[in-house]
N, CA, C and O atoms as a GROMACS GRO file, in nm:
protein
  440
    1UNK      N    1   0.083  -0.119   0.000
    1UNK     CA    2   0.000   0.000   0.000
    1UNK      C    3   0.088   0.126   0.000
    1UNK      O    4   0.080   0.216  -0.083
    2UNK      N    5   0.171   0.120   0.102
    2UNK     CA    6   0.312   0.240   0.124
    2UNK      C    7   0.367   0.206  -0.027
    2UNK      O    8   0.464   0.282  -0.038
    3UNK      N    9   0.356   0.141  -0.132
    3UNK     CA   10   0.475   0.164  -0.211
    3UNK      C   11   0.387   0.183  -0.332
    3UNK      O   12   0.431   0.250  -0.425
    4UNK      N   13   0.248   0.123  -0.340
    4UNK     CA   14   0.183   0.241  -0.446
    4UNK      C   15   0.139   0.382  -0.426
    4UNK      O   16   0.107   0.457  -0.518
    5UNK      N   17   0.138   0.415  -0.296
    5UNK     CA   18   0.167   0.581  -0.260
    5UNK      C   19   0.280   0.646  -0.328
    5UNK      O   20   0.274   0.737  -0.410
    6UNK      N   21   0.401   0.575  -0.275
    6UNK     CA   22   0.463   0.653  -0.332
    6UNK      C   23   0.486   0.626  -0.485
    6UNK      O   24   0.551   0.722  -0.529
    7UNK      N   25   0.469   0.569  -0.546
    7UNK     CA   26   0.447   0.530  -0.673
    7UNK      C   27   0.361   0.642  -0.737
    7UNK      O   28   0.401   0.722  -0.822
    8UNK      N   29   0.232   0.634  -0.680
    8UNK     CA   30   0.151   0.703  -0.755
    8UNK      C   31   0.199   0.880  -0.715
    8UNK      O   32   0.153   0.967  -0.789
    9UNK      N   33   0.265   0.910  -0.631
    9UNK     CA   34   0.313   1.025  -0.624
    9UNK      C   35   0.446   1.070  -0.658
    9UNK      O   36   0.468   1.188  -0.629
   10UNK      N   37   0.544   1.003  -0.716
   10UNK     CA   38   0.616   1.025  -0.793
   10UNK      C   39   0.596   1.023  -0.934
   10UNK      O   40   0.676   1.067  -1.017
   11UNK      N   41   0.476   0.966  -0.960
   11UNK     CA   42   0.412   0.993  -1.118
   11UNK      C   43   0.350   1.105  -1.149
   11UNK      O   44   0.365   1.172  -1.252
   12UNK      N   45   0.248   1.134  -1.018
   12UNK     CA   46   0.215   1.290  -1.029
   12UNK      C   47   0.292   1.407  -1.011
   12UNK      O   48   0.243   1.516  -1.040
   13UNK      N   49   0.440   1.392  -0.953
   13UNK     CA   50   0.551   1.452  -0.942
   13UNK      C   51   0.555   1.541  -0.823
   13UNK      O   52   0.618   1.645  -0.804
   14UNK      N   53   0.480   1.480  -0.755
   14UNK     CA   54   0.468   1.556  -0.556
   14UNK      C   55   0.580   1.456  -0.459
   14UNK      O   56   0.611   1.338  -0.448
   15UNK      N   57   0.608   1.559  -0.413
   15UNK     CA   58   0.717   1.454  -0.320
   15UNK      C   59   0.660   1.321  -0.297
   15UNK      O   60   0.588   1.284  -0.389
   16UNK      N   61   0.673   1.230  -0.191
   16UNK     CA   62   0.614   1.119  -0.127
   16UNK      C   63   0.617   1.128  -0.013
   16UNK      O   64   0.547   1.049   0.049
   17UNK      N   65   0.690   1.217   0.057
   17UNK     CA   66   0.739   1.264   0.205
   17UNK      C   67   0.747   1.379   0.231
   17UNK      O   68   0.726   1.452   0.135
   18UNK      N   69   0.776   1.440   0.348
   18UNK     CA   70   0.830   1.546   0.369
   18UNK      C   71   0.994   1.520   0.336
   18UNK      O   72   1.065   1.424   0.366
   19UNK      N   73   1.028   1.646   0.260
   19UNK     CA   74   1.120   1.678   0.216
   19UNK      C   75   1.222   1.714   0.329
   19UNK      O   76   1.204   1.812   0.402
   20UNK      N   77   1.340   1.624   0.341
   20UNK     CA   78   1.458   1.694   0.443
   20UNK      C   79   1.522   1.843   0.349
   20UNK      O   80   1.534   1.866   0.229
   21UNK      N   81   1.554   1.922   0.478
   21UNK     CA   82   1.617   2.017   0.424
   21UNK      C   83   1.803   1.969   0.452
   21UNK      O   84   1.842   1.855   0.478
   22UNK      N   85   1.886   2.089   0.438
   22UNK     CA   86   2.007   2.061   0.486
   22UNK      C   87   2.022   2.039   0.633
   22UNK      O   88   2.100   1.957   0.680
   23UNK      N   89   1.940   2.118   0.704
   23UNK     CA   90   1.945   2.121   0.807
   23UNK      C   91   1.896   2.008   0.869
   23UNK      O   92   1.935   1.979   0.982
   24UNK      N   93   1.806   1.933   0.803
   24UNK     CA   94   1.739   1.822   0.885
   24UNK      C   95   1.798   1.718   0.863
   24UNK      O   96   1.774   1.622   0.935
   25UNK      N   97   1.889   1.708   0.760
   25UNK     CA   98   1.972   1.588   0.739
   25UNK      C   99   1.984   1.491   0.855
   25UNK      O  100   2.018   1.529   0.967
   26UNK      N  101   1.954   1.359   0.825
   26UNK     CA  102   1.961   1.282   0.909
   26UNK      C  103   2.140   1.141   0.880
   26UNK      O  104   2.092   1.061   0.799
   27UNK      N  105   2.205   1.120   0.892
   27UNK     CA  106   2.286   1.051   0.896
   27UNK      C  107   2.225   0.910   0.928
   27UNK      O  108   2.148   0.914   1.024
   28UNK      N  109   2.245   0.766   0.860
   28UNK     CA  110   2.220   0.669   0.948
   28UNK      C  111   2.274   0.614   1.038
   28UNK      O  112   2.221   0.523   1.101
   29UNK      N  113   2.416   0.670   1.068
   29UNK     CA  114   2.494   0.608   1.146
   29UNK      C  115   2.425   0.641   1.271
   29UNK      O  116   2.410   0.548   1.349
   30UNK      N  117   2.367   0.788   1.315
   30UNK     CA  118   2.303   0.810   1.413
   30UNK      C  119   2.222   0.762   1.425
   30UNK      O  120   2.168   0.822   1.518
   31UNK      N  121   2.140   0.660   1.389
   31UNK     CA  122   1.975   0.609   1.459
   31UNK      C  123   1.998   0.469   1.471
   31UNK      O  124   1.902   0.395   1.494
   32UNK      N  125   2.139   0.414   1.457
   32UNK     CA  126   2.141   0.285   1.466
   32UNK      C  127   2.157   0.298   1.662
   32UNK      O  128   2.196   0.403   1.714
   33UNK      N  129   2.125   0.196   1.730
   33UNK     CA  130   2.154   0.172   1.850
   33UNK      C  131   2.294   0.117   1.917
   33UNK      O  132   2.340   0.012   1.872
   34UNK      N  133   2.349   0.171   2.002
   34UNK     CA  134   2.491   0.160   2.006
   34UNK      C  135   2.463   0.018   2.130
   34UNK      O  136   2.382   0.006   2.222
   35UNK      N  137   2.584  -0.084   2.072
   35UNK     CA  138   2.563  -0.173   2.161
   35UNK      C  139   2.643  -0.159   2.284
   35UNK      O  140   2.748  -0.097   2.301
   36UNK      N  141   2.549  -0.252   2.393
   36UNK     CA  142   2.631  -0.181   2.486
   36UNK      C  143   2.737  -0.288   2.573
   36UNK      O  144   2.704  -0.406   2.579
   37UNK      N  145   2.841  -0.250   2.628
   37UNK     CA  146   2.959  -0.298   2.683
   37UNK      C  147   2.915  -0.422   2.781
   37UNK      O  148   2.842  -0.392   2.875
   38UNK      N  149   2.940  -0.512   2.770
   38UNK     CA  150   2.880  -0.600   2.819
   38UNK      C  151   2.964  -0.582   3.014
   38UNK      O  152   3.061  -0.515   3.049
   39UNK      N  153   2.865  -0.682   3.107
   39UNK     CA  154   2.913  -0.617   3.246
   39UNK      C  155   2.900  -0.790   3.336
   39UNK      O  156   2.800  -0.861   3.322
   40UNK      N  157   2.971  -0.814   3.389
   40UNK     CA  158   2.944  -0.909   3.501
   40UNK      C  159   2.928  -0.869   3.668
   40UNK      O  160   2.957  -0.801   3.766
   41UNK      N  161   2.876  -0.946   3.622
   41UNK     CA  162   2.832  -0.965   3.807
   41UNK      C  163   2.865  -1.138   3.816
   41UNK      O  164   2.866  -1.223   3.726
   42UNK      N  165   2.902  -1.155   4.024
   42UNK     CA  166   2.948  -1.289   4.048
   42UNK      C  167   2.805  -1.284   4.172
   42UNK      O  168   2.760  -1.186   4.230
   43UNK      N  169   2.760  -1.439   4.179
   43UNK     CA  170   2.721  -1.451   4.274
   43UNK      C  171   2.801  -1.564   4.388
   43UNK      O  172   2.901  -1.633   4.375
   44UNK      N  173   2.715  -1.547   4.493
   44UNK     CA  174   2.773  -1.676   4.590
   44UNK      C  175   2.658  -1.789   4.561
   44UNK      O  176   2.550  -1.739   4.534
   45UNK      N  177   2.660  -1.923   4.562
   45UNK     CA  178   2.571  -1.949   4.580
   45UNK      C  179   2.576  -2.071   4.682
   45UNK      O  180   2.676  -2.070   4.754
   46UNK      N  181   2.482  -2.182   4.701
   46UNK     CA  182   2.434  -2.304   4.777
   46UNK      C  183   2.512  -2.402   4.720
   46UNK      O  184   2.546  -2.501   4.785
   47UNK      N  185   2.550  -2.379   4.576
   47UNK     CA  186   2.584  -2.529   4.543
   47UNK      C  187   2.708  -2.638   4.602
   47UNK      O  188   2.825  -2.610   4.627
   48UNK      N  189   2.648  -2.751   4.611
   48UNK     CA  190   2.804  -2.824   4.708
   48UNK      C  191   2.833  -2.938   4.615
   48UNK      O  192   2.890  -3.036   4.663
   49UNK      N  193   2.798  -2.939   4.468
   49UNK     CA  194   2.867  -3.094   4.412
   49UNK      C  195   2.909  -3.014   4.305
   49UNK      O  196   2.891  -2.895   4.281
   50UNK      N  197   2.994  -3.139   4.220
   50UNK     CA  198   3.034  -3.091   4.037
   50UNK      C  199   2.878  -3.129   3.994
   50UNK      O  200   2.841  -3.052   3.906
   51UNK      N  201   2.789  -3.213   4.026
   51UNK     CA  202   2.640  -3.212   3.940
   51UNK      C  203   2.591  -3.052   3.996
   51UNK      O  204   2.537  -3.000   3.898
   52UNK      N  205   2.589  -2.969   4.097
   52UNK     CA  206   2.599  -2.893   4.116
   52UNK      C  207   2.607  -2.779   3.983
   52UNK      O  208   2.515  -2.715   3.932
   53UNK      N  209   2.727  -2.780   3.956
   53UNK     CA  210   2.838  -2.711   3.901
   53UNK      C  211   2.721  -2.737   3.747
   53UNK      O  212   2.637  -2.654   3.711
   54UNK      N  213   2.745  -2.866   3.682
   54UNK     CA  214   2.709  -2.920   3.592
   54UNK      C  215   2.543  -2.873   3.540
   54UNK      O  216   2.497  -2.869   3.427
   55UNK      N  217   2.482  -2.843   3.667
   55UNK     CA  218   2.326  -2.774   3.664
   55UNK      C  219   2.366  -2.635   3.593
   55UNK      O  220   2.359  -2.612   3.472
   56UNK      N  221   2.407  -2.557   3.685
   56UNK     CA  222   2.427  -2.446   3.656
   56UNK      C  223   2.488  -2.395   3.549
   56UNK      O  224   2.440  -2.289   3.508
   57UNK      N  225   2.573  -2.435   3.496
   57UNK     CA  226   2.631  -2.441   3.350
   57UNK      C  227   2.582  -2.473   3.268
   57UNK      O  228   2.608  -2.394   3.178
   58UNK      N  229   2.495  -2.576   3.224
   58UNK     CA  230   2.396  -2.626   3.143
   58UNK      C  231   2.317  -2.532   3.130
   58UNK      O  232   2.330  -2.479   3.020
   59UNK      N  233   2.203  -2.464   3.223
   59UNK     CA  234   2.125  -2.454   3.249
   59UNK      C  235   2.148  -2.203   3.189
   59UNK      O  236   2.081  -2.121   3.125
   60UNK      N  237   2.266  -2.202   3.260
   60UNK     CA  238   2.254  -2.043   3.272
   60UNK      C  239   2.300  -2.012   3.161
   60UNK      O  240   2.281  -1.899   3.115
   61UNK      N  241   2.378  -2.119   3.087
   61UNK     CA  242   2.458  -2.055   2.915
   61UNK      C  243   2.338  -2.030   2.825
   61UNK      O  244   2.321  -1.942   2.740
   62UNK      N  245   2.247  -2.144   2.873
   62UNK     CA  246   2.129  -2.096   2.749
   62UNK      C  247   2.017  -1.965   2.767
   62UNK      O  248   1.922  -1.927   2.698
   63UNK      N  249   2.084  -1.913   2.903
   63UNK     CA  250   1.970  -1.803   2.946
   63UNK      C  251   2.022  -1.675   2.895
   63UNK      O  252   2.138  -1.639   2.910
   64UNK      N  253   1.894  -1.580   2.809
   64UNK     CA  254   1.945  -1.496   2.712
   64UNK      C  255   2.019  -1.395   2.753
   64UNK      O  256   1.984  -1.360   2.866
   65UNK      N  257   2.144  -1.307   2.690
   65UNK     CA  258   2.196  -1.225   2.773
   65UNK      C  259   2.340  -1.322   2.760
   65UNK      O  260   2.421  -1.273   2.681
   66UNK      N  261   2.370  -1.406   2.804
   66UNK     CA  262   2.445  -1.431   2.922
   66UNK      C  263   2.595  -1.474   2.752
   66UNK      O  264   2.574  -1.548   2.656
   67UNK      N  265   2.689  -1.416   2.774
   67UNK     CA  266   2.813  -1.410   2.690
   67UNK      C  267   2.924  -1.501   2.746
   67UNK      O  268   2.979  -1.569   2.659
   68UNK      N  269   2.980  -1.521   2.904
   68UNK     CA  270   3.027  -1.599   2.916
   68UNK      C  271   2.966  -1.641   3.048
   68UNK      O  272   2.857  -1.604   3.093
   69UNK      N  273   3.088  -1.759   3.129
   69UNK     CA  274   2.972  -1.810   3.230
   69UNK      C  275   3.120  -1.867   3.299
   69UNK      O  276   3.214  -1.918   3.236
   70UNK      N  277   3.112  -1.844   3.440
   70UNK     CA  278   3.273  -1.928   3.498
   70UNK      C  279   3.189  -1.953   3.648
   70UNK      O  280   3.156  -1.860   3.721
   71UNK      N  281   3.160  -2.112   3.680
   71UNK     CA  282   3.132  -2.157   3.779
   71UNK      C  283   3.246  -2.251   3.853
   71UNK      O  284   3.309  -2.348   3.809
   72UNK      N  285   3.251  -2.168   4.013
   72UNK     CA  286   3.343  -2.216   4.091
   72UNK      C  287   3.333  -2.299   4.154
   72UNK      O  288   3.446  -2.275   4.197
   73UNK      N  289   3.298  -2.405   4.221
   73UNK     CA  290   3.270  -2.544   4.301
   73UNK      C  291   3.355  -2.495   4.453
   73UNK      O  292   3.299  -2.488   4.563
   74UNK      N  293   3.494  -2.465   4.426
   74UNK     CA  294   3.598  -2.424   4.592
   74UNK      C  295   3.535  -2.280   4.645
   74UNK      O  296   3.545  -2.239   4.760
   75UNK      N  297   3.479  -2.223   4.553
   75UNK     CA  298   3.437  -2.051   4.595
   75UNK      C  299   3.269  -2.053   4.615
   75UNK      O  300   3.205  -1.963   4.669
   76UNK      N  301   3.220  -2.163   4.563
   76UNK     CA  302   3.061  -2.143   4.505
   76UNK      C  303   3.007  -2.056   4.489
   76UNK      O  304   2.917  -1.995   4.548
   77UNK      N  305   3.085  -2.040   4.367
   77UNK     CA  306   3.057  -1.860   4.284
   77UNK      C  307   3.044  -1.892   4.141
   77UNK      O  308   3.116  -1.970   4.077
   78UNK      N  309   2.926  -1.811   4.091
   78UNK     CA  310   2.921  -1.789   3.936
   78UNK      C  311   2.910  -1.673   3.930
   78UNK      O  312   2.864  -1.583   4.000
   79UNK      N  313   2.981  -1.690   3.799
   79UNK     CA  314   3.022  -1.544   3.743
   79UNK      C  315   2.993  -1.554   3.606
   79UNK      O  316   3.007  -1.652   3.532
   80UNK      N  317   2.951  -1.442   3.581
   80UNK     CA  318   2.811  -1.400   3.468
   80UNK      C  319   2.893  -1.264   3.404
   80UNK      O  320   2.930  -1.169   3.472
   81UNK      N  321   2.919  -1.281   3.222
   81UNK     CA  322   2.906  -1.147   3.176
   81UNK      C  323   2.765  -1.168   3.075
   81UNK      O  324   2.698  -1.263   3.035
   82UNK      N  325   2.766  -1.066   3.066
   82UNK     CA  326   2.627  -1.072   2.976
   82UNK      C  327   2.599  -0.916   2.933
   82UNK      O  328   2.646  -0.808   2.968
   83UNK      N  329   2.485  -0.964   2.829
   83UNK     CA  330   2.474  -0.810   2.787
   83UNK      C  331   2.367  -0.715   2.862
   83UNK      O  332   2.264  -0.774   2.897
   84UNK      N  333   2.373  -0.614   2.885
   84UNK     CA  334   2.271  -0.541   2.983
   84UNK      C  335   2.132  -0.457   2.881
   84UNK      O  336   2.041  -0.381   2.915
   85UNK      N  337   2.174  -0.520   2.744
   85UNK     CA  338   2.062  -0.487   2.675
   85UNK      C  339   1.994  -0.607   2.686
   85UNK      O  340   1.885  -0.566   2.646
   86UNK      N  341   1.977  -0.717   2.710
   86UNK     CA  342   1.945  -0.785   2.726
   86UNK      C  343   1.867  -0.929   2.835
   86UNK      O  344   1.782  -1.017   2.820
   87UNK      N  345   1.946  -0.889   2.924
   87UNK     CA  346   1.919  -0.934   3.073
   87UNK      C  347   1.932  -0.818   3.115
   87UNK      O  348   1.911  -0.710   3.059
   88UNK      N  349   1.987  -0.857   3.280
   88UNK     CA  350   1.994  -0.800   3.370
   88UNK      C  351   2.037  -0.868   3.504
   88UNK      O  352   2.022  -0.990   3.493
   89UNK      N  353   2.087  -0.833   3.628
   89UNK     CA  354   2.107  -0.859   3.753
   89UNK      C  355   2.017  -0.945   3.784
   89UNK      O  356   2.054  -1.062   3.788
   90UNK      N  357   1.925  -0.924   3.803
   90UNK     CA  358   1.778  -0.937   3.856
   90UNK      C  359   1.734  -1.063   3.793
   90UNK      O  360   1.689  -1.160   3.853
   91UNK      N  361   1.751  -1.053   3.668
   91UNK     CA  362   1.645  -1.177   3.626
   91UNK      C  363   1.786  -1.307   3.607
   91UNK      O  364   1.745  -1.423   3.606
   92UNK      N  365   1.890  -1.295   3.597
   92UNK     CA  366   2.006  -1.376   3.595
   92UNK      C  367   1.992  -1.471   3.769
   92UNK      O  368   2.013  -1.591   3.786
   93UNK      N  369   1.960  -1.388   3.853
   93UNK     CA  370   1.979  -1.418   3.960
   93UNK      C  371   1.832  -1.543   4.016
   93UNK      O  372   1.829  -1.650   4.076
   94UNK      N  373   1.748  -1.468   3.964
   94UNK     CA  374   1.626  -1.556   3.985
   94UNK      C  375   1.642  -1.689   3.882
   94UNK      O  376   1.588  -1.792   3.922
   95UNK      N  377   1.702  -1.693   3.774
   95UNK     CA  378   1.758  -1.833   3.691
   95UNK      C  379   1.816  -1.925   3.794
   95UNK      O  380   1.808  -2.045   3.821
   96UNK      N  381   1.879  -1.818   3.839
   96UNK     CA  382   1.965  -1.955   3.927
   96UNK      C  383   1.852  -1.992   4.102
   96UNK      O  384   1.818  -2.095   4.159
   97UNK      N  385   1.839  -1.903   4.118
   97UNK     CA  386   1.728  -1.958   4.187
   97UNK      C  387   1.632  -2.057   4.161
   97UNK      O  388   1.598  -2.144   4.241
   98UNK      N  389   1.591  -2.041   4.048
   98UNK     CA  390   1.457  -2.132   4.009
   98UNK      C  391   1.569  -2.261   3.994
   98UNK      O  392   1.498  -2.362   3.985
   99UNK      N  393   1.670  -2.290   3.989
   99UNK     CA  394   1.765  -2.389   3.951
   99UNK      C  395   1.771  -2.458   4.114
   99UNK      O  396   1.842  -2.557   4.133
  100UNK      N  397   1.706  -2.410   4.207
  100UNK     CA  398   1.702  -2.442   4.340
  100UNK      C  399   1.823  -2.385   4.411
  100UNK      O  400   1.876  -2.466   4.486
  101UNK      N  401   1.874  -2.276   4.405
  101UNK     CA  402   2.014  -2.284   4.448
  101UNK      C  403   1.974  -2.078   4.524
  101UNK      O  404   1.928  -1.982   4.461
  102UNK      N  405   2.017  -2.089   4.671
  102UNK     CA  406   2.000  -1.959   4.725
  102UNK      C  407   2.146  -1.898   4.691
  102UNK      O  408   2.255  -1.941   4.727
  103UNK      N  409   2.120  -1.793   4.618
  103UNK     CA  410   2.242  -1.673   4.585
  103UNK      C  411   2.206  -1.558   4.646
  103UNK      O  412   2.092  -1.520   4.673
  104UNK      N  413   2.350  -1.483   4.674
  104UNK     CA  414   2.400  -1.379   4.677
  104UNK      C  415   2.447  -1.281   4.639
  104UNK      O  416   2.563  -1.284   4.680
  105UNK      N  417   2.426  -1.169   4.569
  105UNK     CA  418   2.539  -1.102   4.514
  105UNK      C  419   2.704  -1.096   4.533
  105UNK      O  420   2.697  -1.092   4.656
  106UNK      N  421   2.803  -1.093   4.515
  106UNK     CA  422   2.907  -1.054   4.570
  106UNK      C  423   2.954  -0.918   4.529
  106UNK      O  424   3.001  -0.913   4.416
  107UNK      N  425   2.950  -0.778   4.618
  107UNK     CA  426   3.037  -0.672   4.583
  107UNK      C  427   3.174  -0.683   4.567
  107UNK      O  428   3.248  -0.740   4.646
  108UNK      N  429   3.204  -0.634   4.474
  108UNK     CA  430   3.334  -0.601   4.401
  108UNK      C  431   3.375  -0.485   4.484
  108UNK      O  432   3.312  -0.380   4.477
  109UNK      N  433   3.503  -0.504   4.582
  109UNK     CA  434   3.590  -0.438   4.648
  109UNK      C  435   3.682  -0.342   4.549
  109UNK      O  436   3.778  -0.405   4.507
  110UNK      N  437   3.679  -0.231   4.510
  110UNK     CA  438   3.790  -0.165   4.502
  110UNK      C  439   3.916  -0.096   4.551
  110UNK      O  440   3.992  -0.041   4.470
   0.00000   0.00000   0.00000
């Protein structure tokens, strides 16, 4: 429908749009969305076996977001980068929850 509009108005010889001026110039590089820097967070968690280990790895690589994945068994810590357009803290954390396993955040000491 949009393309016999403009069809039929380039035959009658009327724009099809509003006309950019110089000033309104639009660039496309500007309207693309800049991706963003991906961020980890570690948690503590419950787990005490390698099936443990083996849950959680299976289970959090396929959860969306998530770029890499390093689960500790001596620390019982996972550590999560991922993209923040995409996940988040919040819902990463409840994955592993629903996986039966009580986590923690861990703050990063500077």
């Amino acid at each position: 429908m949009k393309a016999l509009f403009i069809a039929l108005c380039l035959l009658a010889g009327a724009p099809a749009g509003p006309a950019l001026t110089a000033q309104e110039s639009v660039t496309i590089s500007d309207q693309k969305p800049k991706k963003a820097d991906p961020v980890t967070v570690t948690f503590k968690t419950s787990m005490t076996c390698k099936n443990c280990v083996k849950k959680i790895t299976e289970n959090m690589s396929f959860e969306r977001g998530v770029m890499d994945l390093k689960v500790t068994l001596e620390n019982k810590e996972v550590t999560i980068k991922y993209d923040p357009s995409k996940t988040d803290e919040e819902k990463l954390e409840k994955a592993i929850k629903k996986l039966g396993y009580e986590t923690e955040k861990v703050v990063e000491k500077n």
